[in-house]
N, C-alpha and C positions, 0 to 999 in steps of 0.2 A: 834482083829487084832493087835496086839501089839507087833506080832514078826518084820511086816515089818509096817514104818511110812514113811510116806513124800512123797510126789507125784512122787520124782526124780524118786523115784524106779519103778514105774506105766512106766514111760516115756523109762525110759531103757529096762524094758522087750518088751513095743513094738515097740521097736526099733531094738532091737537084735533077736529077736523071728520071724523067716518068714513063720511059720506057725500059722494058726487063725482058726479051724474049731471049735473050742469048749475048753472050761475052765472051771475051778469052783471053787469056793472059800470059806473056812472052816474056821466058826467063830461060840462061844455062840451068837456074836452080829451083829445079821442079818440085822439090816439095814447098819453099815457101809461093811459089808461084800455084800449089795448090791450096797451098792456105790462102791465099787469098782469093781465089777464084771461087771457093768455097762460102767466102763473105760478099760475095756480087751478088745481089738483087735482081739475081734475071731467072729465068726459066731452065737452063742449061748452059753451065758454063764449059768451054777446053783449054786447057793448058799446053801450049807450043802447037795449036794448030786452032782451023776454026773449019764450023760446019761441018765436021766428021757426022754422019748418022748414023745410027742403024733401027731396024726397027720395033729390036728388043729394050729399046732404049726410051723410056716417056719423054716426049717432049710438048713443051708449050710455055706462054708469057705471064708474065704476074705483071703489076701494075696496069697501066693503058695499051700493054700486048696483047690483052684478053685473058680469056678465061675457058680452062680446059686443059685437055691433056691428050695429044694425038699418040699412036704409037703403043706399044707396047701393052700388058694386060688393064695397066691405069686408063689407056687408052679407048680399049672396048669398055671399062666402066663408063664411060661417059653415054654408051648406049643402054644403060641397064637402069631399075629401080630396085633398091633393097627393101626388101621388108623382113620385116622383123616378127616373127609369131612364138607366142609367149601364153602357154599351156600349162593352167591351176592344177594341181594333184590332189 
């Protein structure tokens, strides 16, 4: 990762960038290239590929991506309602 350094730049893209469903990030050196992927503002990020799925995997967008979570057991939470029952002694 040595075209871009310094955190500034991490802060700027997710500052300026109003969408967040997915990124990836393209490096020989996979672990800083997860450390940073790791700091992207999106819903799902990959390191040295892009749009890998699977279905055990939650995916969905944060900012103006939406809202939600397809996929994986996060996923059927979005068909459910919790409640909570809470019984005096």
């Amino acid at each position: 990762c040595r075209m871009i350094q310094g955190s500034w730049v991490w802060d700027l893209v997710n500052r300026t960038v109003v969408y967040g469903l997915g990124g990836s990030v393209w490096s020989s050196d996979v672990e800083k290239a997860a450390a940073i992927a790791g700091r992207l503002e999106c819903g799902i990020s990959w390191v040295n590929q892009h749009f890998a799925m699977a279905p055990d995997v939650p995916f969905g967008g944060v900012k103006q991506s939406g809202m939600g979570v397809e996929f994986s057991e996060h996923g059927l939470d979005e068909y459910t309602s919790i409640q909570s029952l809470v019984v005096a002694k």
